[in-house]
Each structure stands twice: as structure tokens, then as C-alpha cells.
C-alpha positions, 0 to 999 in steps of 0.5 A: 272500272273506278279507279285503276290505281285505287290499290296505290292512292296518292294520299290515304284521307282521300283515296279516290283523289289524285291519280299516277302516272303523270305531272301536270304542268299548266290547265287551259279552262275555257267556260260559259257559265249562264247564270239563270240556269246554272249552267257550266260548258267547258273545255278543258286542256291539260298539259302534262308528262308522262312519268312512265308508259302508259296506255291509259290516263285518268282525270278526276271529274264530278258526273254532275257534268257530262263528257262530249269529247276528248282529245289525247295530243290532238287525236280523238281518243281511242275511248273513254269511261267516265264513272264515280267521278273518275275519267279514264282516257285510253289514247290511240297509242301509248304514251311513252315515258317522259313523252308529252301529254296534251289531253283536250276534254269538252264537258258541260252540265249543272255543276254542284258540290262534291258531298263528302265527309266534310260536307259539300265542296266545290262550285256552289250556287249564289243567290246572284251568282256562283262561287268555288270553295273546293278544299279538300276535293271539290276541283273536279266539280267544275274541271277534269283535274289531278285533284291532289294539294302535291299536283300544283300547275300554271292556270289560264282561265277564261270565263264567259258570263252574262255581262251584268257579272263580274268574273274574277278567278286566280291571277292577274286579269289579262284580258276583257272583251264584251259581245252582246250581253256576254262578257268574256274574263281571261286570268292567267295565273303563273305560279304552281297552283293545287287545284284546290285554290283554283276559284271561281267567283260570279256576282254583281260585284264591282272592283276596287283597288285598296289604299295602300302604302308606297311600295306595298302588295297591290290589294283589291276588293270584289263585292256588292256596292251595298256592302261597301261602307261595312267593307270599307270599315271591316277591312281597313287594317289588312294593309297593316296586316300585310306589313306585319306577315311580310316582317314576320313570313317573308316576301308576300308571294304573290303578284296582288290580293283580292278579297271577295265579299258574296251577297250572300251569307256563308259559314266560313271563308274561303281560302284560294290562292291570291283571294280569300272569299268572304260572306256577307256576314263576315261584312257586319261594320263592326270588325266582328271578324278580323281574325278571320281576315288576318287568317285567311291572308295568312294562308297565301304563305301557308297553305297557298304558295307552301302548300302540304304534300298530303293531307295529313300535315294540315296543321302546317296550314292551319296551325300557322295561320291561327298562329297569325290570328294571335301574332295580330292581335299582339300587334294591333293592341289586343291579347298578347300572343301569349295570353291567346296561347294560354286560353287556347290551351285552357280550353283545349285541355277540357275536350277530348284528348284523341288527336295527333296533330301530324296525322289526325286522320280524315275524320279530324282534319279540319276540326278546330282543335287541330288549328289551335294545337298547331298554334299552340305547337308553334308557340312552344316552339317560338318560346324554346327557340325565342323570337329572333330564331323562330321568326328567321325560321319562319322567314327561312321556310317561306323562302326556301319552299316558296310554291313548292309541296311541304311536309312537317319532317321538311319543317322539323329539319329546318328547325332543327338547324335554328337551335343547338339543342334536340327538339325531339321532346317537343314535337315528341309531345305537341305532334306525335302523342294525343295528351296535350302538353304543358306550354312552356312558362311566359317570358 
């Protein structure tokens, strides 16, 4: 058996991910990770309710990592079946609806990436070291997870390492003990988390606290002492990058931020909720990628403390955080949101007309036509409401969902009480038709 509730999946672009029957509501990892070898033992406790009777429960987990033993509320299982990336847990007894569920899975093995259509996802190993990049569904590369965006739960992670490394993963770090050559990282990260944003980070990396404003979110920087003077450079104005998101989105919502530059070079930056993981040649003492610095902070209100239900809403992500790349630029001299908008535009109307922005479909979900038409929609929309209603909206969403699940018809409503006209037309045509629509006139 594959998957017991594959007839019924939780989002139809990744059918196989997620699982019914019950709400998680806090994971307890506890890993060693030997760097040389690149070998991962965890244990793994999932707190969670049952949403109805059941006789059996299944977790998502890569079979690069094998199951030694699990528990259901402190009871050995009756058995378990780990196949395709599924593991399916029959208890000795029922579980009863709205009866708690404590399941304890031991597991250890090489982690890799999870392949998909999207390329590999998940724990990846580094020259020094070992990082997670899991969007859309490479959780279950390195724990038995629920591994869909709506499932979001409270995190402790406690990471065991060779004590060269630095260890950091989400929330604040509550505890560091070193034995011998080993050293022991303990995170505990409160608020609701979608296992995608879960992350690892293991390097040779040393921590810094960033000069900030009185007042001001706490930012802090993990990164190769090589790399510093560059990243000293590179990154000198997310300070003001945070003070312009914080007037235009609303309360950062989170307790700190942390960005991580690898030894190594990667393709593009990772996104986690409270870190954003940059290459080495994102870090090249020329600012050559602000943008994306601006995009990725962006995402810890859009897409990590909002985050979609289903994967087809993704322009709610990507779109609004493309969106900042031009609101900073705006703000820090550059091309005015506009003129970013109006070449976006020029170039978007000379490739393919095949993409709806509310449901590209798997294939399109990350393509970068879907990040610049969703900016361009909130542009429209910024020129149909004008500066004072859209920011309020955008304000007004960030609070009222904040470390909640979203969809765009959650979004379309709230807009809808910022204007006294129907905005019908415009998501008729920015959302729901494959042409690509006029903007409105600049101001």
C-alpha cells in the first residue's frame, strides 16, 4: 500500500504529500548529523489530534532514511509499513475522534534530496557541511512530517553536530552544550511553522548580530569568515529594507532574522521561516543581488507567517514578494515601482500567453512569469485602489491572517471592502484569463 488516502490528497499539484485524519500541532526532533559521512539518526515525536477514529495514521518520509522503531502514545506500534515515501503506523488500538495522538518514529540513514518535477528538494550536502532547502516537499527528507503548506505546528529542534560547526535551525536558540567533540544546538520555534520552512543549516560559520536601529527586529548573520567584509557590504541596507516592509506590511512577525551565507555557490536562495539561506555568489561585494535580499525578507510576511493553503494560490507568495523587490527599489533610488511594473509587463507580453495566475497548475508553479504577473496584478491593484487603501489592505491582510493558512478568495474579500467599486474585472482578467491585460495609466 502507498498511500491510503491517495483517492482523497490534501492539494492536487502534490497528490502523494500530506495526509488526513489528523492535526499536528508541535514536532520534537532530536538529530546527530555527522558531518564526514553525512549521516542523519533522528528521533522524531509528533504531537497531534485526531480528527476522527482511526485504526491507522501515516507520515511522510523519504526511504533514503530507514525506521528502527515507533511508538503510538508510548506504546509500540502494532506495525508499520514504510514504502514510496510513505509510513503508515497501525496502533495497538484505535484512536478515538478528538483523542490525542503522540507518535515517537526512530529513523537514521544518508539523507538526500527528494526528486521531483521541480528538481531536488530537501537536505542537501555542502562542500563543509549540509543545508535544507524543502519547497514545495522535501521535509520528509530529513523527518517523518505532514508535509503540506496548511499543516503548520510549534517546532523544537535539537541538533547534535561535530563541534567545528555551527548549527542553527528555526527559532530562538535555547540551549548549547558541548561534550567532546560534539555539540549540541537546541531551537524552539513557537509560532505555527509549514514543514516546508523547517531548515537545517551546518557549516563553518560564525554569528553575528547586525547594526540596527533602536527598537528595530534583531538581525543576525551566519556565514563563513571569508565572506564577511562582502556580506558586510552586500547586505548593509536590510536594516532599511526592514523599516520600509514593517511601514508598508505591518509588524515584522517574527521574534528575530537571520541570514545565512554557504561556502558554497548555490542557484537561488532559500526561503525559511525567520532565515533566508544565501550562496556564496549572492555574496559578491557588489550588491549584485539586492533584489533578491529584499525578496526573501519579504517572504517572512508572505509565504512564512501567510502562508497559502494549497499550492495553487503561490502568487500570494511570490507575487507580493517580487512586489517589494520594486517597492525597494522605489525607496532606495532606483526604478520607480512603476517603470519596474512597465518593463515587467514589456517583457511578460513577448513569452507565452498559457498561464493563470490563481491555478498555474504544478508544472508553472514556480516559473518566473507567475512571480512577475503576480506583481503586476498587485500593481494593478495598487493603481485601482490608490496608495493609501492598497497599503492599509496590505497592512490589514498581514494582521488579520498573521501565522495563519490563506487563499486568494481570503485575499479578493478583504479587498473588496478597500474600494466602493467591484473589482470583478480586474481579477477577471489578472487571475482567472491566460491573456495578459493592460496595466492601468501611471498616476
Amino acid at each position: 500500500m502507498v498511500n491510503p488516502f491517495a483517492d482523497d490528497p490534501i492539494d492536487d499539484y502534490l497528490p502523494q504529500n500530506g495526509n488526513r485524519g489528523y492535526r499536528v500541532s508541535r514536532y520534537d526532533l532530536e538529530l546527530e548529523y555527522k558531518v564526514s559521512s553525512n549521516r542523519l539518526a533522528g528521533r522524531a515525536e509528533i504531537t497531534a489530534v485526531a480528527l476522527g477514529t482511526r485504526d491507522r495514521i501515516a507520515l511522510d518520509l523519504s526511504q533514503a532514511l530507514g525506521v528502527s522503531k515507533v511508538f503510538v502514545n508510548g506504546a509500540k506500534a502494532a506495525k508499520y509499513l514504510h514504502q514510496r515515501g510513505k509510513l503508515v503506523i497501525t496502533p495497538q488500538q484505535k484512536i478515538p475522534a478528538g483523542g490525542a495522538l503522540i507518535v515517537a518514529v526512530h529513523y537514521a540513514g544518508v539523507p538526500k534530496p527528494v526528486r521531483g518535477p521541480w528538481g531536488e528538494v530537501g537536505w542537501e550536502e555542502l562542500t563543509e557541511g549540509a543545508l535544507v532547502a524543502s519547497q514545495p516537499n522535501g521535509a520528509a527528507s530529513w523527518f517523518p512530517c505532514d508535509d503540506h503548506p496548511s499543516s503548520k505546528a510549534a517546532y523544537r529542534i535539537s541538533i547534535t553536530t561535530d563541534s567545528p560547526f555551527h548549527a542553527l535551525a528555526n527559532g530562538t536558540l535555547i540551549r548549547k552544550v558541548t561534550k567532546a567533540s560534539q555539540t549540541t544546538w537546541v531551537y524552539d520555534q513557537p509560532d505555527p511553522m509549514s514543514t516546508y520552512l523547517a531548515t537545517i543549516q551546518i557549516g563553518p560559520y560564525r554569528k553575528h548580530r547586525l547594526d540596527t536601529a533602536r527598537g528595530q527586529v534583531p538581525m543576525h548573520a551566519v556565514l563563513p569568515n571569508r565572506l564577511r567584509a562582502n556580506f558586510d557590504h552586500d547586505f548593509a541596507r536590510q536594516p532599511d529594507m526592514m523599516a520600509l516592509f514593517t511601514e508598508k506590511f505591518g509588524p515584522y512577525p517574527f521574534d528575530a532574522y537571520t541570514v545565512v551565507v554557504t561556502g558554497d555557490d548555490l542557484e537561488i536562495p532559500i526561503e525559511a521561516q525567520g532565515i533566508s539561506t544565501f550562496g556564496a555568489n549572492h555574496c559578491d561585494g557588489h550588491r549584485g543581488s539586492e533584489r533578491l535580499v529584499a525578496h526573501e525578507l519579504a517572504h517572512q510576511w508572505f509565504g512564512n507567517s501567510l502562508t497559502i493553503r494549497h499550492w495553487r494560490d503561490i502568487w500570494l507568495h511570490e507575487g507580493f514578494a517580487c512586489y517589494a523587490e520594486w517597492l525597494w527599489s522605489e525607496a532606495s533610488g532606483g526604478h520607480s515601482a512603476d517603470e519596474q511594473a512597465r518593463a515587467a509587463h514589456h517583457n511578460l507580453a513577448r513569452l507565452p500567453q498559457d498561464l493563470v495566475l490563481a491555478d498555474p497548475g504544478p508544472t508553472l508553479m514556480f516559473d518566473d512569469r507567475l512571480y512577475k504577473r503576480g506583481a503586476l496584478t498587485l500593481h494593478a491593484l495598487r493603481r485601482t485602489l490608490g496608495d493609501e487603501a492598497f497599503f492599509n489592505l496590505l497592512r490589514a491582510w498581514t494582521t488579520r491572517y498573521r501565522h495563519a493558512s490563506v487563499t486568494t478568495d481570503e485575499f479578493l474579500d478583504l479587498a473588496s471592502h478597500y474600494t466602493s467599486s467591484s473589482l470583478n474585472e480586474l481579477w477577471g482578467t489578472w487571475l482567472y484569463s491566460k491573456p495578459l491585460p493592460a496595466l492601468p495609466p501611471p498616476n
